[in-house]
C-alpha positions in Angstrom: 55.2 10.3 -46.9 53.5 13.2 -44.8 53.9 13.8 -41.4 51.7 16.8 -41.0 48.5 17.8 -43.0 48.9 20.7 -44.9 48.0 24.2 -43.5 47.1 25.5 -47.0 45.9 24.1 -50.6 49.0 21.9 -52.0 50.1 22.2 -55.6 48.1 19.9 -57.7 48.4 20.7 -61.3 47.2 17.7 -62.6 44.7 17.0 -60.6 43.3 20.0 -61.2 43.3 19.0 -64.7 40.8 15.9 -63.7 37.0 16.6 -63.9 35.6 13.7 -64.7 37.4 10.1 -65.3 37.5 10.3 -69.0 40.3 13.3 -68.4 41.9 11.1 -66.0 42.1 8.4 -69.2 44.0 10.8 -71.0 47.3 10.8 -69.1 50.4 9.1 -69.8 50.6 6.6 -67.6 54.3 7.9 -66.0 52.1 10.8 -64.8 49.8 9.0 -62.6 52.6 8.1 -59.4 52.6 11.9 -59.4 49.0 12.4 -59.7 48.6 9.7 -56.7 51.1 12.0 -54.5 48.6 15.3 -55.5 45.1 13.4 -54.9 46.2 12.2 -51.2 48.1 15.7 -50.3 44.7 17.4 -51.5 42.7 15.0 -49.8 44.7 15.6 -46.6 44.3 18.9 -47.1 40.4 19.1 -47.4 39.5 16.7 -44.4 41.7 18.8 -42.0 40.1 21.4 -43.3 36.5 19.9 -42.6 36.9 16.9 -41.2 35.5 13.5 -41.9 36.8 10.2 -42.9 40.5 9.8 -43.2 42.2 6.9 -43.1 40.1 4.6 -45.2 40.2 7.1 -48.3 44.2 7.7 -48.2 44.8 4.0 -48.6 42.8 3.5 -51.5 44.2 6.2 -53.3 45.9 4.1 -56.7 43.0 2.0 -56.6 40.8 4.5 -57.1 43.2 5.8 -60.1 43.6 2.1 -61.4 39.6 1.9 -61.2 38.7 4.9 -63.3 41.7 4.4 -65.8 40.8 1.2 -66.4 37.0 1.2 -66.4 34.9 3.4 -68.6 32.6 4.9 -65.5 30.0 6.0 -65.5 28.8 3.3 -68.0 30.9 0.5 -66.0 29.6 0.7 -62.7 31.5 0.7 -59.4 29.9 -0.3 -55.7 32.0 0.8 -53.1 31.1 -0.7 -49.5 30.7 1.1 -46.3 31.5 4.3 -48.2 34.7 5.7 -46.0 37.0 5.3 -48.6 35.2 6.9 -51.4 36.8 10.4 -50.7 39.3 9.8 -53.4 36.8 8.8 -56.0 34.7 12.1 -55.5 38.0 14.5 -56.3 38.0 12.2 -59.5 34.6 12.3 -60.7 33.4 16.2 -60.6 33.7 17.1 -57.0 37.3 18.5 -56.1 36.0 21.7 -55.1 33.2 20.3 -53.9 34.9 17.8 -51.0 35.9 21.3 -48.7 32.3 21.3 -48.0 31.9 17.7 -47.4 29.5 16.4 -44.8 28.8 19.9 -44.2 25.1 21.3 -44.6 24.2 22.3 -48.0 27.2 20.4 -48.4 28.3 17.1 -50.7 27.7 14.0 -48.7 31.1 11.9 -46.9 29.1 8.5 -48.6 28.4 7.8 -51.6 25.3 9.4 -52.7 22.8 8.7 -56.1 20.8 11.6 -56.4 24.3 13.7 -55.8 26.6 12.2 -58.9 25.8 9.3 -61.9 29.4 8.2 -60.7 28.1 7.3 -57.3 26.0 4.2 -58.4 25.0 2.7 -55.3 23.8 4.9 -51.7 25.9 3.3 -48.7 26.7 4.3 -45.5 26.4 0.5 -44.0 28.5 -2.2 -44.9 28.4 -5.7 -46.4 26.3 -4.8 -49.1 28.6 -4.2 -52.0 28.8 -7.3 -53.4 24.9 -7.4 -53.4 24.3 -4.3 -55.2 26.9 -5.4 -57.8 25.6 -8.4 -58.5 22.1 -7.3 -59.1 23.4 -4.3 -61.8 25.5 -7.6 -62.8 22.3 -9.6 -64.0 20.4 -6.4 -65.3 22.8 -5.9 -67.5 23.1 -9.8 -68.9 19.4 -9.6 -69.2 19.1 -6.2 -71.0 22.3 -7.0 -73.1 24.6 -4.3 -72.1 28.1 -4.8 -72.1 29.1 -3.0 -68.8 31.2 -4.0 -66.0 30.4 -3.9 -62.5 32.9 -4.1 -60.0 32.7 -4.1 -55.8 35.3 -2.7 -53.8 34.7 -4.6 -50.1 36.7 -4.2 -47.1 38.3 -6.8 -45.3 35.9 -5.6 -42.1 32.7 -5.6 -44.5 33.5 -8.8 -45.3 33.0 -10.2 -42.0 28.8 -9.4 -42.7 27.1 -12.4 -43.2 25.2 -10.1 -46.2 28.7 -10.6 -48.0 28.5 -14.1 -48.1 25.3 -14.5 -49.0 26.0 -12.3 -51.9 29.2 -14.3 -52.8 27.1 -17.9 -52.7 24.4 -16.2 -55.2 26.8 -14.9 -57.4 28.2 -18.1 -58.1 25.2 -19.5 -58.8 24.3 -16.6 -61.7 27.5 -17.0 -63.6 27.3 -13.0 -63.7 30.1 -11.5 -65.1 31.1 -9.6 -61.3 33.8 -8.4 -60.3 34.5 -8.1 -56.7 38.2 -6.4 -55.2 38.3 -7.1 -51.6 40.5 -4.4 -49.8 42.6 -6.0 -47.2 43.4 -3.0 -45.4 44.1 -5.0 -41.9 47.2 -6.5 -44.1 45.9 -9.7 -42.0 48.1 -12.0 -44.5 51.2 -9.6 -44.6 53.3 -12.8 -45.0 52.0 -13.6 -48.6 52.8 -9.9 -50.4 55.8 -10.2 -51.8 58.0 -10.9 -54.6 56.6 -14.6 -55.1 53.0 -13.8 -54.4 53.2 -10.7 -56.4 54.3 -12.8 -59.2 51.4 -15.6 -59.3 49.3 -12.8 -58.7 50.0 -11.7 -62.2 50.5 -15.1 -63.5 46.6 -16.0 -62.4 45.6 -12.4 -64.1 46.9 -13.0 -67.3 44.6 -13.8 -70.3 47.5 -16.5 -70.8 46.9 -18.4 -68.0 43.3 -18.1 -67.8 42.9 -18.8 -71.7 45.1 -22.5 -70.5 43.5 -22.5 -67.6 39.9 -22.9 -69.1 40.7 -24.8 -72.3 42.4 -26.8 -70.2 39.5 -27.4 -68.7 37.7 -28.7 -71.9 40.5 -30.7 -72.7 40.7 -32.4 -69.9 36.6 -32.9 -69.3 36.8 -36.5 -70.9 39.6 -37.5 -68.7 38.7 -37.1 -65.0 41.7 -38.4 -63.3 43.9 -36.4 -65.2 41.2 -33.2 -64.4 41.6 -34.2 -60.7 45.2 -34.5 -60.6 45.4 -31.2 -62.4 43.2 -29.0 -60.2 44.8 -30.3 -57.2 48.3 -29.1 -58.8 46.7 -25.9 -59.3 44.6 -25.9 -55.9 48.1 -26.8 -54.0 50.7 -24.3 -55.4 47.5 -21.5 -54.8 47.3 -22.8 -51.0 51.1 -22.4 -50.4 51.3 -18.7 -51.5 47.8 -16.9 -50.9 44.3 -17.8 -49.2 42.7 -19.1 -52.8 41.5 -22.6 -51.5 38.5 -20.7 -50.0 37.2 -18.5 -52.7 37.9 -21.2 -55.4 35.9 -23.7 -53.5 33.4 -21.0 -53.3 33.4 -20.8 -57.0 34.8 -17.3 -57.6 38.1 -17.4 -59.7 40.4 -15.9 -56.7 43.2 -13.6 -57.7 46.3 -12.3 -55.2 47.3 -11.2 -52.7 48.3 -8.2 -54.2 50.0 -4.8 -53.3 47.1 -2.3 -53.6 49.8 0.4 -53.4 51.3 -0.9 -56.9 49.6 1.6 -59.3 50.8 0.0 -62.3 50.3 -3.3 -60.7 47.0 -2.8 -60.2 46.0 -1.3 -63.8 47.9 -4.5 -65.7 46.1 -6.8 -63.0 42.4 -4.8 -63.6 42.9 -5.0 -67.3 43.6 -8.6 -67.4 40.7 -9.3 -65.6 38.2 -6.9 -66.6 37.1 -9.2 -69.7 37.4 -12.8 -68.0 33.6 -14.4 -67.9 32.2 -15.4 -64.5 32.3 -13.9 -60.9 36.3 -12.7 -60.1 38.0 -12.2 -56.8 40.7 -10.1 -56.6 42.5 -9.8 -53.1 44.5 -6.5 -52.8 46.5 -5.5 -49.8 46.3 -1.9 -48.4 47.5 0.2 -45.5 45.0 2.2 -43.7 45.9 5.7 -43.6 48.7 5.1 -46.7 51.3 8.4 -46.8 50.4 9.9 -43.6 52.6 8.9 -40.9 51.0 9.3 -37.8 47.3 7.6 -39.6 49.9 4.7 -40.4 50.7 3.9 -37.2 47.6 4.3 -35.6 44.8 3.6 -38.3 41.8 3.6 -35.4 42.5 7.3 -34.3 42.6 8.2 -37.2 40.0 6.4 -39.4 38.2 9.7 -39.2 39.4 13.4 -37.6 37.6 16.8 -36.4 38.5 19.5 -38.0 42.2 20.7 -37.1 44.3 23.9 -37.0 47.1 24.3 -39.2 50.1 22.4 -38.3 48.5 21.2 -35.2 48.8 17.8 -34.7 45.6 15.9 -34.0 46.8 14.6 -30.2 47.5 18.2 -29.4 44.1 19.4 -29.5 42.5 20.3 -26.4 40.4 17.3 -24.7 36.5 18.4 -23.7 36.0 17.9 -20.3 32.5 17.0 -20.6 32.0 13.2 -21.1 30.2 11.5 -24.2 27.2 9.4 -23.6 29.3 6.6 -24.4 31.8 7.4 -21.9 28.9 7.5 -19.9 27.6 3.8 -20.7 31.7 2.6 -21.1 32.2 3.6 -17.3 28.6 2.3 -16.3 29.6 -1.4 -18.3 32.3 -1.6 -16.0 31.0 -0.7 -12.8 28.3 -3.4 -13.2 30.6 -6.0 -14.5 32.3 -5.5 -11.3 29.2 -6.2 -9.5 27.3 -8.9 -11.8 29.9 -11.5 -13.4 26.9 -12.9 -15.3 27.4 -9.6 -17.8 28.9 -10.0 -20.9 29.4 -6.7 -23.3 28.4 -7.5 -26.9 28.8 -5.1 -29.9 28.8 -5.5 -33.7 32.5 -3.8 -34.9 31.8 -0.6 -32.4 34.3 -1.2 -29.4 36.0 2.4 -29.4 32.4 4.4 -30.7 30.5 2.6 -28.2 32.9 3.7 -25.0 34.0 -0.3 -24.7 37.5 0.0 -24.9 38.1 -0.5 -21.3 35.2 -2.7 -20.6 37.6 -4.6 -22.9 40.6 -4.4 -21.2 39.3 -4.9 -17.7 36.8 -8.1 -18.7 38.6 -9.5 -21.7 36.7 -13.1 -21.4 33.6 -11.2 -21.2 33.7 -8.7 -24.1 32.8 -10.0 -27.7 33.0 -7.9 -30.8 31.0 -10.1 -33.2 32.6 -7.7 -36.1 30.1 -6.2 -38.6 27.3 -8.8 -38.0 24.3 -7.4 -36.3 22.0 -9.9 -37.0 24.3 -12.4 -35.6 25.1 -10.0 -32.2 21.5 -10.2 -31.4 20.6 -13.6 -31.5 24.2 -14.5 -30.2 22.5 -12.2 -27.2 20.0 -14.5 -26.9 21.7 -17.3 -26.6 23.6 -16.2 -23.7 20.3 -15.2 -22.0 19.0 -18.5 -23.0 22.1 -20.1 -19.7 21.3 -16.9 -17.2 23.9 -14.9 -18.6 23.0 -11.1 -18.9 23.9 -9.7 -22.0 24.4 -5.9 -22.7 24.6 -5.3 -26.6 25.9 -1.9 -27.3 25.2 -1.2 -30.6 24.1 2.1 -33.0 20.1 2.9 -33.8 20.7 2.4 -37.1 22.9 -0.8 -37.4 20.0 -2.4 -34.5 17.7 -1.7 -37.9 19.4 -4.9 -39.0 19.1 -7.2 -36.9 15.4 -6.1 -36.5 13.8 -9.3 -37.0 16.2 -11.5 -34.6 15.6 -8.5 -32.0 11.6 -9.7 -32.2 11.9 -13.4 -33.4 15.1 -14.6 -31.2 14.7 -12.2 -28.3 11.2 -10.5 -27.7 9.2 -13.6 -28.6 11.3 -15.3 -26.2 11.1 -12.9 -23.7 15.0 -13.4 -22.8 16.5 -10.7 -20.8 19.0 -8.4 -23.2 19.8 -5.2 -22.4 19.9 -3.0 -25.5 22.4 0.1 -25.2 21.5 2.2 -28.2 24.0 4.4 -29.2 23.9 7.4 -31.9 19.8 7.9 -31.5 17.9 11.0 -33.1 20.3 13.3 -35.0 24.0 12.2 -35.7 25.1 15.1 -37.8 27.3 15.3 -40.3 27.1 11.3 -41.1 23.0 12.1 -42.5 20.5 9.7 -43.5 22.2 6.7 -43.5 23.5 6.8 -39.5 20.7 8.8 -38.2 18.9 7.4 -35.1 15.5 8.7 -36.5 13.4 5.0 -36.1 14.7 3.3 -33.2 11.0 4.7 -30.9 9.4 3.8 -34.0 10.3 0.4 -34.5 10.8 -0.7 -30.7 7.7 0.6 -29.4 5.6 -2.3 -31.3 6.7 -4.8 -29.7 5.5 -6.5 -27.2 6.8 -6.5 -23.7 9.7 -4.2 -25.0 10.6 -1.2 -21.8 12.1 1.4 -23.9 13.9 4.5 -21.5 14.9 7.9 -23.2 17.4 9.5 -20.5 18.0 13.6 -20.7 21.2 13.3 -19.5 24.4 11.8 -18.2 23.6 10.7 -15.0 19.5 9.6 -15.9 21.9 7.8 -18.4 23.5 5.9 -15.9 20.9 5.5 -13.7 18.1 3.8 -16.5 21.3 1.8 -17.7 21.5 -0.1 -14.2 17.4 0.1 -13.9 17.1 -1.6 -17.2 19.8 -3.8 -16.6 18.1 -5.0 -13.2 14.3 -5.7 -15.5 13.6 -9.1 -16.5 13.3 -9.1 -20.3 13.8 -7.0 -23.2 14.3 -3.9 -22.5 16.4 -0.7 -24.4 18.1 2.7 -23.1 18.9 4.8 -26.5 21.2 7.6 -26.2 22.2 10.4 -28.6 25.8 11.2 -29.7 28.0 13.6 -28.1 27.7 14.9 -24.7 25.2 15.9 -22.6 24.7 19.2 -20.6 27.2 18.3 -17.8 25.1 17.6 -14.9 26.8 15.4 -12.0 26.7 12.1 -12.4 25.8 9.8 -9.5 27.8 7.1 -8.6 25.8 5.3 -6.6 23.5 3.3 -8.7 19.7 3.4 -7.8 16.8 1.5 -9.6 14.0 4.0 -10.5 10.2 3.3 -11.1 10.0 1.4 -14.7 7.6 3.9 -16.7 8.0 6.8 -14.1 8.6 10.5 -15.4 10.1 13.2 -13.0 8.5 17.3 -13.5 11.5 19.3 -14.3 9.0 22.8 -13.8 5.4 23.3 -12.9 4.1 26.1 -14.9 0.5 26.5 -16.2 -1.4 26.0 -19.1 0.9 24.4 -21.6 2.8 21.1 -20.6 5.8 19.7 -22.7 6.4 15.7 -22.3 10.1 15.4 -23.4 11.6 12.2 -24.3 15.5 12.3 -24.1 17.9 15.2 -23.9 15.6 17.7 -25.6 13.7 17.9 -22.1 16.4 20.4 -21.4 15.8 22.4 -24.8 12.2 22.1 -23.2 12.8 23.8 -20.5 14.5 26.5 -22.2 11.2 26.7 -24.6 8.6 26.8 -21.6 10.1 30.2 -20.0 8.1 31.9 -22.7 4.9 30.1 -21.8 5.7 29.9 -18.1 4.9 26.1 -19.8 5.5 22.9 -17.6 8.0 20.0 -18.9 8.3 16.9 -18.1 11.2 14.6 -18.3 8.8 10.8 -19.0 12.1 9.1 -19.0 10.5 6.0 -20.7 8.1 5.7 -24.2 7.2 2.0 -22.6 5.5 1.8 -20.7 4.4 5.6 -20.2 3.9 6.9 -17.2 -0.3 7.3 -17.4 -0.7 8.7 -14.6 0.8 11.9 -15.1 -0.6 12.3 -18.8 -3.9 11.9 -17.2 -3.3 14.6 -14.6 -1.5 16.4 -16.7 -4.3 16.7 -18.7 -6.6 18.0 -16.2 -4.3 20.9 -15.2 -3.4 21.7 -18.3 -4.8 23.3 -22.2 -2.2 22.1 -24.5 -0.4 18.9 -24.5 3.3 18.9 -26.3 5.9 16.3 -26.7 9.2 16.5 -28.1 11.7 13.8 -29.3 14.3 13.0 -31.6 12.5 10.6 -33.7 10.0 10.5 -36.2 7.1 11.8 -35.4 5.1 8.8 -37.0 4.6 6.1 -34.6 7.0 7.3 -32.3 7.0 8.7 -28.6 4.1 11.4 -29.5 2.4 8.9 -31.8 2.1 6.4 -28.2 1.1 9.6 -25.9 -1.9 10.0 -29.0 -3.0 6.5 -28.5 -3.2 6.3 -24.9 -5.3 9.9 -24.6 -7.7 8.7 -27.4 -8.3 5.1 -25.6 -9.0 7.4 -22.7 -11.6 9.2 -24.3 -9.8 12.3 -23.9 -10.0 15.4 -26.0 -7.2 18.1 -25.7 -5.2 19.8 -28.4 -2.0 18.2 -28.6 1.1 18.9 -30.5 3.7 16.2 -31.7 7.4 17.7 -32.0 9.8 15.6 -33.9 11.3 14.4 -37.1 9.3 14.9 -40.1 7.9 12.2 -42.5 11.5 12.1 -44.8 14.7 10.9 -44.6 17.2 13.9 -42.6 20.2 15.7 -44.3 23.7 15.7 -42.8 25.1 18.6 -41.2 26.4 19.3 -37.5 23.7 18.2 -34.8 23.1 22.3 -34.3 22.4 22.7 -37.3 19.6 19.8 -37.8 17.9 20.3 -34.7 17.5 24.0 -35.7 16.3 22.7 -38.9 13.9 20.4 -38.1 12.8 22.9 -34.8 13.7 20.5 -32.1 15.8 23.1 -30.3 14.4 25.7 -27.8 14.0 28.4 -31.0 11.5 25.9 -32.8 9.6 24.1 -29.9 9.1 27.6 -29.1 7.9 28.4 -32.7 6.1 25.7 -33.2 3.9 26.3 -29.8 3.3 30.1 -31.0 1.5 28.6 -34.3 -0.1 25.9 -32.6 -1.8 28.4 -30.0 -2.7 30.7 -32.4 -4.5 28.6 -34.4 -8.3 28.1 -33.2 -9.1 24.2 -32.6 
């Protein structure tokens, strides 16, 4: 057990030994208790040293051993879900060194990753879709005849997404030969990992039991009531020691609970299993955060840290003074609670990232975390619309992308009035591709009767919040992560003019329509052009009126977001001027056509030139090229 992370690289001479899983197969099997004690000290050691993901990884430490000891990966394939705990697995399959430059640009990504390692078989960075993924590389191989093994590793808190479930009922209706390991990491039935359970776990492992379990089976076929009476014997004593009744009735063969900090447990328990035909449930319990004390006892702090100083505990690092967008919307939630009890605050698993923490303590009967389940948060949105309620849904661009089709079918269609607080939109940073906000203009401004507001800062944050709020119908306020520039922020609430921009400088010439916080990297950009900008505060409906006098007054038209540049904020000014008939060079600023790296937020917006260096550059090109 650790108490602090270490300052410098541990001793880890046989981990170092490990570069690839087949070396791992070569140890005696009294050396891996010692090799688990190097892998988590390391892996403490690299995410202070970078940051990331934390918890999640430590506890999954001897299951990630047990897994590549036991299967032969690359050719069996493992699906890990969500992708926070798959720290561990990189250090074991070619990417020790590799993981102090994780999530870092030009760096190894913090989720699994195919075009980065064959041992990384599936891309993730949502959850729920494990089980999916396995299944299909499950059939492929029954069809193609390979004899392979594919095995899910699921979270208890991925298995709350209805995708899971979906995937479970399919499975048991292939007969695939799919293993799935759910990773209890909540230890939400604490009560049943013990000495007793511990034992049938290993009783309902063992080719023994299963071999009498199934001939058993066959014997019994041409006598029902003796079948009957048997399979409730079997269906009771599993209902008195672990949560089997469910997964049985599903049709997966259920297995556990079992300690998933049992190393050896877990390798006799995998073995047993890996050959038994038909889907396979086995139900390991973990603790988040496993060997480091403080993560322990508080596995929401620290399911993922900043980088740290040596021997500098986490809590002792100094607190910015500047609030976070979702600070921002947390303290705005509650001030208009206070004033409308119709509002209830929705959000799909994201209570502490989306700033609802006290919204949640302060309105208890009117705060629901649906868990992972987006699809479900939106049309249960809907629903409470449907009775004059006035749902807020806070939820992240990129988790909104699935509930996309209840957002249009359940709530657009409808025209029911949802407020839509859209969290981590344009560049995330070091999370990449898969938690990027780079669609959310795209995909909202096509619908009909959508009001979409992109405020610059904290305070127009607050302020479009409660405008948006007060509309009737759909509407959506996304926000980027991290702070803002640290203007004031009003507390007086006032209701602006829906699709009404604000000039933040009258210059000549060139005018720069900004949508969001890069207005203020804008402004920085239009000293060199003496260039005006334009904060449009909303993509829908667009203020008209000041494109069209804008363009009068003006040679070049620019607009800069944080989304692609395909059918987003630019792609709407573009239609509007050509249905008008009018003709004025114009340059679009934005995300290109491909999916965005991971790095820190500086570093992609420098990248992709939407910081005051590249709108600057880019207008230098476009002006010296002749129309």
């Amino acid at each position: 057990m650790f108490d602090e992370i270490p300052p410098s690289r541990p001793e880890t001479p046989r981990l170092d030994r490990i570069n690839e899983p087949a070396d791992l197969r070569k140890l005696d099997r009294n050396e891996l208790h010692a090799l688990a004690a190097e892998l988590r000290h390391y892996l403490m050691y690299c995410v202070g040293q970078t940051g990331g993901h934390f918890g999640a990884g430590l506890g999954v430490v001897e299951l990630t051993i047990a897994l590549h000891y036991v299967f032969e990966t690359p050719k069996d394939k493992l699906v890990w879900d969500v992708g926070h705990q798959c720290y561990p697995h990189k250090i074991l399959t070619g990417r020790r060194d590799a993981l102090l430059n994780i999530r870092k640009f030009d760096g190894i990504s913090g989720f699994p990753k195919r075009s980065e390692s064959e041992f990384d078989t599936f891309g993730v960075g949502h959850s729920s879709t494990s089980i999916s993924a396995a299944l299909g590389m499950a059939v492929a191989a029954r069809q193609t005849g390979k004899k392979q093994s594919c095995v899910a590793i699921i979270g208890d808190g991925a298995l709350t997404g209805g995708m899971a479930f979906e995937a479970i009922a399919h499975a048991v209706h292939t007969k695939a030969n799919l293993i799935v390991i759910l990773n209890d990491n909540e230890m939400s039935i604490s009560k049943n990992v013990g000495g007793l359970s511990n034992y049938f776990a290993k009783l309902w492992a063992s080719k023994f039991y299963n071999n009498i379990r199934e001939s058993s089976k066959k014997v019994l076929s041409s006598a029902p009531p003796v079948k009957d009476f048997a399979s409730k014997t079997e269906e009771y004593m599993k209902g008195m020691v672990s949560p089997a009744t469910l997964f049985e009735e599903l049709g997966f063969n259920y297995l556990g609970p079992y300690n998933g900090h049992d190393l050896h447990g877990l390798i006799q328990i995998l073995e047993n299993v890996k050959d038994l035909p038909g889907p396979q449930l086995i139900h390991i319990a973990t603790v988040k955060g496993k060997g480091f004390t403080p993560a322990e006892k508080d596995p929401i702090a620290y399911h993922a840290i900043n980088k740290i100083e040596p021997n500098k505990k986490i809590e002792e690092l100094p607190v910015k003074p500047t609030p976070k967008f979702q600070d921002v919307f947390g303290q705005w939630l509650c001030d208009m609670a206070t004033q409308d009890p119709r509002l209830i605050g929705v959000t799909p698993a994201m209570c502490e990232g989306s700033g609802m923490v006290e919204f949640a303590k302060r309105f208890p009967d009117r705060f629901h975390d649906v868990a992972i389940a987006e699809q479900h948060a939106v049309t249960f949105c809907a629903g409470l619309a449907c009775e004059n309620m006035k749902p807020v849904l806070a939820i992240y661009s990129t988790f909104l992308q699935r509930g996309y089709d209840q957002l249009i079918h359940d709530v657009a269609i409808q025209d029911l009035d949802v407020l839509f607080a859209i969290d981590r939109a344009g560049l995330v940073g070091e999370d990449g591709a898969t938690h990027s906000g780079s669609f959310d203009l795209s995909y909202l401004r096509c619908i009909p009767g959508m009001v979409i507001a992109t405020p610059s800062d904290e305070n127009e944050c607050r302020q479009l919040l409660y405008t948006c709020y007060k509309h009737k119908g759909p509407a959506a306020v996304r926000y980027p992560r991290g702070t803002g520039v640290g203007v004031d922020i009003e507390k007086n609430m006032k209701p602006m003019e829906i699709g009404k921009s604000r000039i933040l400088r009258q210059g000549k010439s060139v005018a720069i329509l900004a949508f969001g916080p890069c207005a203020y990297e804008a402004l920085k950009a239009a000293e060199a052009f003496d260039a005006s900008v334009i904060d449009m505060r909303f993509v829908k409906p667009l203020d008209e009126e000041v494109i069209l006098s804008t363009c009068k007054s003006h040679e070049l038209i620019v607009t800069v977001e944080e989304n692609a540049i395909m059918g987003g904020a630019g792609s709407a000014v573009n239609e509007f001027l050509i249905q008008q008939g009018i003709e004025i060079p114009i340059l679009n600023i934005g995300l290109p056509d491909i999916f965005v790296r991971h790095g820190s937020q500086k570093q992609l917006r420098a990248l992709y030139q939407v910081d005051a260096q590249g709108i600057t550059e880019l207008i230098e090109e476009k002006l010296r090229k002749p129309e």
